[in-house]
NUMI-571699 format. One line per field, with one value per residue (C-alpha): x, y, z; residue number from 1; residue in one letter. Coordinates in Angstrom, 2 decimals. Example, Ala and Ser with C-alpha at 12.3 -4.5 7.8 and 13.67 -1.06 7.14 Angstrom:
! NUMI-571699
xx = [12.30/13.67]
yy = [-4.50/-1.06]
zz = [7.80/7.14]
n = [1/2]
res = [A/S]
END
This chain:
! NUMI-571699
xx = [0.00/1.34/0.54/1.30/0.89/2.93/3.72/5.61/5.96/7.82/7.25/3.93/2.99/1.94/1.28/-0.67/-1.45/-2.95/-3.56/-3.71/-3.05/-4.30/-2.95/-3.90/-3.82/-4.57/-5.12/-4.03/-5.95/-5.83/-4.65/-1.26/0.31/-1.59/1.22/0.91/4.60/5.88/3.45/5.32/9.27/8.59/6.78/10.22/12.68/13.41/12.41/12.24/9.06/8.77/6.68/4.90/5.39/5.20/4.67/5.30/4.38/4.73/8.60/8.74/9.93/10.06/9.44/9.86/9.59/12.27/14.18/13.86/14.48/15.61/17.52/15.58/17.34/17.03/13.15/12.80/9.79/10.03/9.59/8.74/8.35/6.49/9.84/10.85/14.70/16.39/20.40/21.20/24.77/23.28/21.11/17.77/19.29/21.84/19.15/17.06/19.83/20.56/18.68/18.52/22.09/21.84/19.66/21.05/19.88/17.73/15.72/14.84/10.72/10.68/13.21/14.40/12.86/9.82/9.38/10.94/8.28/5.98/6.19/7.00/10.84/12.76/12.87/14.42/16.78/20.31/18.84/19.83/17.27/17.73/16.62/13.30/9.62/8.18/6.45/8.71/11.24/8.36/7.85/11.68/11.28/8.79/11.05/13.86/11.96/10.07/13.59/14.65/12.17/10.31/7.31/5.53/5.32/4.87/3.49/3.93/2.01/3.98/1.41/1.95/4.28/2.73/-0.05/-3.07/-1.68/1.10/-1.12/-3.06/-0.48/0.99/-2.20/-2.46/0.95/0.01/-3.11/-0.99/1.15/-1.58/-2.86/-0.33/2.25/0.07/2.28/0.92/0.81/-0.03/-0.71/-0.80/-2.74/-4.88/-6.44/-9.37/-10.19/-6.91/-6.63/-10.11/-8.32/-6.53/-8.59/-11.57/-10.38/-8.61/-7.65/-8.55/-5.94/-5.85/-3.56/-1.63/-4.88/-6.60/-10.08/-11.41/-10.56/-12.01/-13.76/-15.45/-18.78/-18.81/-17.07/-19.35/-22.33/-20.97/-22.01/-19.91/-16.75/-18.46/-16.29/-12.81/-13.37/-14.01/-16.03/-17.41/-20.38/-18.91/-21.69/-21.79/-24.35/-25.61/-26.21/-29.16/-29.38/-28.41/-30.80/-29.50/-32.33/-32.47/-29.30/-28.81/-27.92/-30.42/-29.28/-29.57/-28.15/-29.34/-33.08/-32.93/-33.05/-30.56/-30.16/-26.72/-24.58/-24.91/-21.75/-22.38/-19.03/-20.26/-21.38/-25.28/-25.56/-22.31/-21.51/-19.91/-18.31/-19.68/-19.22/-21.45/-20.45/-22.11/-22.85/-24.30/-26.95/-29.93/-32.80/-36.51/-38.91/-41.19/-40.41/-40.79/-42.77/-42.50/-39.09/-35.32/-33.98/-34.32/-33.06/-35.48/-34.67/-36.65/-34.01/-34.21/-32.19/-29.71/-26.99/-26.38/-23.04/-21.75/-18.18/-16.96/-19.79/-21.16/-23.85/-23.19/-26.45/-26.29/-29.54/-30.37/-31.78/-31.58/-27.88/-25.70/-25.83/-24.04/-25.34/-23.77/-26.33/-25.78/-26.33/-29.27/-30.64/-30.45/-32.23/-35.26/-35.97/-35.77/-34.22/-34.46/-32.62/-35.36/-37.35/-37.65/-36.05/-35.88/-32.24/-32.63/-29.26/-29.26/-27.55/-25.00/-23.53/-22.70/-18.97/-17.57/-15.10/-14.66/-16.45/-16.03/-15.48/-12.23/-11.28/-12.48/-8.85/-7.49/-10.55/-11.67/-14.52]
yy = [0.00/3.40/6.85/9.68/13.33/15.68/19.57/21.21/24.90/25.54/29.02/29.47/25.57/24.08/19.90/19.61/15.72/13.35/9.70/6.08/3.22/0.12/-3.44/-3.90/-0.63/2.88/5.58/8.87/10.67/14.42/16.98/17.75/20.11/18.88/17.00/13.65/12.97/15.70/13.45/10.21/11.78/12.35/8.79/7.55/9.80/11.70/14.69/15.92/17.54/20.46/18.63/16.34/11.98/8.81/5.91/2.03/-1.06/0.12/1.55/5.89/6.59/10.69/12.49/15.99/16.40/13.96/14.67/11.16/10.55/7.20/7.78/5.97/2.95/2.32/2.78/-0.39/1.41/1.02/3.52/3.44/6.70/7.72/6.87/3.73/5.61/1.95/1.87/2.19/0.51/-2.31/-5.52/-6.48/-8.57/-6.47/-4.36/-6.16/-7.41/-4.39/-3.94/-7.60/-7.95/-4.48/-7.05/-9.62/-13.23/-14.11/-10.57/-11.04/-11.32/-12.27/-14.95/-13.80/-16.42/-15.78/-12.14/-12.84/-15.05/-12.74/-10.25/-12.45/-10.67/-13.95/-13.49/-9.75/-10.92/-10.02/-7.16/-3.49/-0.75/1.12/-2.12/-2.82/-0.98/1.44/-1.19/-3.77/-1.22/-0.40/-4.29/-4.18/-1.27/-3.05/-5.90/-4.35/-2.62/-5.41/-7.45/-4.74/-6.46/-3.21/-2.94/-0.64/-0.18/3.48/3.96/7.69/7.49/4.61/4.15/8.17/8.04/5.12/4.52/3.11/-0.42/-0.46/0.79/-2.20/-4.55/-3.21/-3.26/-6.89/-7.58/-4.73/-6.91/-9.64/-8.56/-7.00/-10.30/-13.08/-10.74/-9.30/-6.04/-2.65/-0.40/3.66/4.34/7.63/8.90/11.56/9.24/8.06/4.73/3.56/3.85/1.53/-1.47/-1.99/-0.38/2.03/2.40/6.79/9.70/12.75/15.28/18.94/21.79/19.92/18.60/15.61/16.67/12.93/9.41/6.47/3.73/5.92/4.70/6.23/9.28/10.11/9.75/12.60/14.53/17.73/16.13/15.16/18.00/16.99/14.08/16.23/16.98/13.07/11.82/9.08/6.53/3.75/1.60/-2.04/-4.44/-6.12/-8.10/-8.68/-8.17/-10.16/-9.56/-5.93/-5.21/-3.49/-3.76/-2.77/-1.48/0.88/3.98/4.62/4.62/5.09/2.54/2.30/1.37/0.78/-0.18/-4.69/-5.59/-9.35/-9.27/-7.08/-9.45/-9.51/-8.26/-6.23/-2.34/-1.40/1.63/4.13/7.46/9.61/13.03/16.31/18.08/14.27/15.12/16.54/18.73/18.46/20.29/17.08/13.09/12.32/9.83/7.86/8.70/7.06/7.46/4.73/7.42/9.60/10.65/13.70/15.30/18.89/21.64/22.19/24.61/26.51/27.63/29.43/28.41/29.63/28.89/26.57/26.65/24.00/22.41/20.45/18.02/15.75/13.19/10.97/10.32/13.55/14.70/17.68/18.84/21.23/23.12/26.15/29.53/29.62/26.50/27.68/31.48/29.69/26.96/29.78/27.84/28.17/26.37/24.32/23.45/19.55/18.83/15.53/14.42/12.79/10.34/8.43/4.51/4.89/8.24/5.60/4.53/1.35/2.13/-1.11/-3.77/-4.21/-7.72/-6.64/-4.84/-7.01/-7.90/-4.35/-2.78/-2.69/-4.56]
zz = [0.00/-0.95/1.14/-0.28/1.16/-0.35/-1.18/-3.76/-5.35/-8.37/-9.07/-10.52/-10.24/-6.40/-6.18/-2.97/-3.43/-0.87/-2.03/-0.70/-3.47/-2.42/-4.48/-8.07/-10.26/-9.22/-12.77/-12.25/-14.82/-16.00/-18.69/-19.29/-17.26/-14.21/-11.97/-13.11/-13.76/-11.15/-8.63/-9.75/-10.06/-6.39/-5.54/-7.26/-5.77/-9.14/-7.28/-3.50/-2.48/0.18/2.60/3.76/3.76/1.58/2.70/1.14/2.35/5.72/5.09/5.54/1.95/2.77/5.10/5.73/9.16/10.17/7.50/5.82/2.27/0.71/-2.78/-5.76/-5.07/-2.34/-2.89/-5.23/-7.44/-11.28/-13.33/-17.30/-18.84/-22.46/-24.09/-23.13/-22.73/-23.10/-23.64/-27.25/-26.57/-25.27/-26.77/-25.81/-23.14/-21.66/-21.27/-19.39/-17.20/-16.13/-13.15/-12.46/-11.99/-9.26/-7.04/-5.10/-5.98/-2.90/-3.68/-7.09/-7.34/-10.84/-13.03/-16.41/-18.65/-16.94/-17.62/-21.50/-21.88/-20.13/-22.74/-25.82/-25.86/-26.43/-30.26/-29.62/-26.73/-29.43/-30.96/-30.36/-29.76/-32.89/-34.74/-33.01/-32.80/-30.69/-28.55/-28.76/-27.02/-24.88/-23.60/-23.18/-20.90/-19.13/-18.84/-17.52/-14.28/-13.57/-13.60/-10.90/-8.69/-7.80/-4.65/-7.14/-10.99/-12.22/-15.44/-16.81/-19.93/-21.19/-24.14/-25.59/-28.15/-29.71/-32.76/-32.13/-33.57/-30.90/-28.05/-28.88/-28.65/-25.25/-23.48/-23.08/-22.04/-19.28/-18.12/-17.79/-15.70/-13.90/-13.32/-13.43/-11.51/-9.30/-8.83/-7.92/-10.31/-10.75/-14.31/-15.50/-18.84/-20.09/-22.01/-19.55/-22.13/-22.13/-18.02/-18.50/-19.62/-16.65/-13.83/-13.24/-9.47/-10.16/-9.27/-11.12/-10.83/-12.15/-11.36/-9.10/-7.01/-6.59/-7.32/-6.60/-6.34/-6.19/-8.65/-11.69/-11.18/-7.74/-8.87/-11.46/-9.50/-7.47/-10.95/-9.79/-11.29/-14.45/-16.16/-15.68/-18.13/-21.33/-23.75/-23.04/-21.13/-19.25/-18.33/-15.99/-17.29/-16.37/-19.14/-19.52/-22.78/-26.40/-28.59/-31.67/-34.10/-33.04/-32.87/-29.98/-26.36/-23.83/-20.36/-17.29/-16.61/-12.98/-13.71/-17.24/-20.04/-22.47/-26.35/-27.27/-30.11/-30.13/-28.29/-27.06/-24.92/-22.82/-19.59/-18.70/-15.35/-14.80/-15.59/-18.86/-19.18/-22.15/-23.61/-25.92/-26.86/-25.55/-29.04/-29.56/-27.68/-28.53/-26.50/-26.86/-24.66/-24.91/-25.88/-29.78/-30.58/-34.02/-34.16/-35.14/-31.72/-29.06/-26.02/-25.12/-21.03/-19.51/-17.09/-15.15/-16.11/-13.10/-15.01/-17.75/-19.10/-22.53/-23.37/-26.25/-29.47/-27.36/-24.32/-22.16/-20.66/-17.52/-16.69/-13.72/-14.88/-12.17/-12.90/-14.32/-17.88/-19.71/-23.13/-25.85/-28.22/-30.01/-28.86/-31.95/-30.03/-26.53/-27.67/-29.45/-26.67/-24.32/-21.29/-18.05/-15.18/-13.56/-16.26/-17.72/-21.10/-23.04/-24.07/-27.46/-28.08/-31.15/-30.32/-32.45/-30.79/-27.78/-27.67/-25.28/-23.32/-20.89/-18.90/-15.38/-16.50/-17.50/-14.31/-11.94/-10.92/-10.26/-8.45/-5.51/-4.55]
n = [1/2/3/4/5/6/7/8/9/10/11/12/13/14/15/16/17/18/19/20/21/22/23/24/25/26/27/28/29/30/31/32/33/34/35/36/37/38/39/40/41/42/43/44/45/46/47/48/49/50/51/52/53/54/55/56/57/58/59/60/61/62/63/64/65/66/67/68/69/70/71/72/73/74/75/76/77/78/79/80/81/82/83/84/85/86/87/88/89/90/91/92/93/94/95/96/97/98/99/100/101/102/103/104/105/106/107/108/109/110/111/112/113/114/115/116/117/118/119/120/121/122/123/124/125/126/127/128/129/130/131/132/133/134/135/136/137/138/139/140/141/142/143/144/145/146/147/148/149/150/151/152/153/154/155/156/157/158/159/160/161/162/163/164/165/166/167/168/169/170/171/172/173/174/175/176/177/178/179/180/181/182/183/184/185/186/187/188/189/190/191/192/193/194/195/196/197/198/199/200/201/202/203/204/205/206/207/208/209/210/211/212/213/214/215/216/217/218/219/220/221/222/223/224/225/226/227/228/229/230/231/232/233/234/235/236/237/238/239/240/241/242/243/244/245/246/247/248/249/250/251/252/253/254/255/256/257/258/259/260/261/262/263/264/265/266/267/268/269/270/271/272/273/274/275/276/277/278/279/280/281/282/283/284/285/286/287/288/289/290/291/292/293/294/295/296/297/298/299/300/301/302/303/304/305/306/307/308/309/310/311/312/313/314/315/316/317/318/319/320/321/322/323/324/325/326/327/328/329/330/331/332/333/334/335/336/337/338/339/340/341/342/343/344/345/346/347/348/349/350/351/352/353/354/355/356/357/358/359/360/361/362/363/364/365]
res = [X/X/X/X/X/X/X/X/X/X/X/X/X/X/X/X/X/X/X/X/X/X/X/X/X/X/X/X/X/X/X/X/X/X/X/X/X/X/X/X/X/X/X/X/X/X/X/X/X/X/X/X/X/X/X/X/X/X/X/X/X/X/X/X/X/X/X/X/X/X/X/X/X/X/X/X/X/X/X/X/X/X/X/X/X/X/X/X/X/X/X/X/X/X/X/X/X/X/X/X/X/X/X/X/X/X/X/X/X/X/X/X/X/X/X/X/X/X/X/X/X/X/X/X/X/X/X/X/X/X/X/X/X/X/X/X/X/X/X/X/X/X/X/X/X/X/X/X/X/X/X/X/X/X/X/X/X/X/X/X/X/X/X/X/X/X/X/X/X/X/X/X/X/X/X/X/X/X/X/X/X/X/X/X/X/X/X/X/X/X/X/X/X/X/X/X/X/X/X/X/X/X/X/X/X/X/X/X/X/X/X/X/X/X/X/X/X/X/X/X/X/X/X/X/X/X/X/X/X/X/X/X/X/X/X/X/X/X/X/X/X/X/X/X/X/X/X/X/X/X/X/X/X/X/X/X/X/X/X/X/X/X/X/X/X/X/X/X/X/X/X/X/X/X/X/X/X/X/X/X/X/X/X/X/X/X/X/X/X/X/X/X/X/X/X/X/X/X/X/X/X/X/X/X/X/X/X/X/X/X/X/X/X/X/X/X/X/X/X/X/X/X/X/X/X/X/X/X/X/X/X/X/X/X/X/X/X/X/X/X/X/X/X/X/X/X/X/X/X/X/X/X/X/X/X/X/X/X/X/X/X/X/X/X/X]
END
């Protein structure tokens, strides 16, 4: 378990963070310039804070008051960073020997075929870095600080400077050793859909705050903190069934029934994870019948907000919703905070992002 409570000013910027990581993986999501990798540089011991204490596994990392402050090594956290920053003078395996070689023999956590195997790098083990792929030099990365035999794995956008292609291949080597290795992780991304394949237990963090944490069904039910995830409607819904000669998907959302998109690996009884796009969503004073769209939810106005050519319209509907219409739109409907309006959201405007299915072995119960 990590416990981190930290302060640091560098001139205009201030981190103020406070967060517990339990096992499994913790996301730290938010946009760039937020914190994210200043928060992890001083997890690691890349960076000394100004105050405050960090706690792992029960060992006093830092802490200001006493004036503690182990040096990364002594920390035993690994670190993989956007590039994977590998030696170029050395191969594949000299690479990933590395920090396996740094750790005496009745430490090591994890044997060298098994993490080659692991992550399929047995076919690269004599080539250099200059003659391999983006995410085959991001698996060796991997490899080499899990070979370090870390407590903790940090993650700071590891996926970032890949194509969607690569992305896709990391990913599942990152479940697995989510799941076979059972090592902690804190994975970092602005990217909230790619934090969703490993875990939906995060921390939101913006200007160098945690503005919530948690699992993202919970946190979006708080409907205040709807707005850090972007222009998105992130939905927690439950599926119900597959409704093959339809089509479609039907579930919940809160109260609400739900047409989606026909995804049959999406499990019957257990939340899935959608988005649908504000300016996807349309505003009717009253439900339409004999019409092509399936969602039709009455909701009450509870904000209103112009920002930039857009007027951003926030409804309770049971569960939070936010809206964009034109200013054209919002003049001739005339609205009023208060009032009941219909959100009209055609099935296909819905976008998976994960099942809990997937995350079962990361979050928290």
């Amino acid at each position: 378990m990590l416990f981190l409570d930290v302060g640091l000013n560098r001139g205009r910027f201030r981190l103020e963070v406070r967060l517990e990581c339990d096992e499994g993986v913790t996301g730290l999501f938010g946009p760039s310039g937020s914190g994210k990798s200043t928060a992890l540089g001083i997890v690691a011991g890349l960076l000394r804070p100004d105050r405050g204490r960090i706690v792992l596994d029960g060992e006093t990392l830092y802490d200001g008051a006493d004036g503690v402050c182990l040096p990364p090594h002594r920390r035993r956290i690994g670190l993989v960073f956007q590039d994977s920053q590998l030696f170029p003078h050395y191969s594949v395996k000299g690479n990933l020997l590395y920090g396996l070689k740094k750790i005496p023999e009745r430490e090591r956590r994890f044997a060298f075929d098994g993490i080659v195997d692991l992550l399929a790098l047995r076919p690269l083990l004599n080539a250099h870095p200059r003659r391999i792929s983006g995410g085959e030099k991001q698996r060796v990365a991997l490899g080499r600080s899990l070979l370090a035999s870390p407590r903790l794995l940090l993650l700071d956008e590891p996926l970032a400077s890949l194509d969607t292609g690569l992305k896709a291949q990391i990913l599942p080597f990152l479940q697995k050793i989510r799941d076979e290795l059972k090592l902690p992780m804190i994975y970092v991304s602005h990217a909230l859909p790619e934090i969703l394949q490993l875990t939906d237990r995060l921390a939101v963090l913006d200007q160098g705050r945690i503005l919530a944490a948690g699992r993202l069904d919970e946190i979006l039910q708080r409907g205040s903190e709807a707005r850090h995830f972007g222009p998105d409607n992130i939905l927690a819904v439950t599926v119900e069934l597959h409704d093959l000669e339809s089509g479609c998907t039907l579930a919940r959302f809160g109260n609400l029934p739900l047409v989606l998109p026909l995804r049959t690996d999406q499990e019957i009884g257990r939340t899935a994870y959608v988005s649908v796009h504000r300016g996807e969503i349309a505003l009717s004073r009253n439900a339409v019948p004999e019409l092509s769209i399936q969602n039709q939810w009455p909701g009450r106005v509870s904000k209103i907000e112009s920002r930039g050519s857009g007027v951003q319209v926030y409804l309770d509907a049971g569960v939070p919703l936010i809206a964009e219409i034109s200013p054209r739109a919002y003049r001739e409907l005339a609205l009023q905070e208060g009032e009941i309006m219909y959100a009209l959201i055609k099935t296909r405007s819905f976008a998976y992002l994960a099942a809990r299915t997937m995350l079962d072995q990361s979050a928290s119960p």
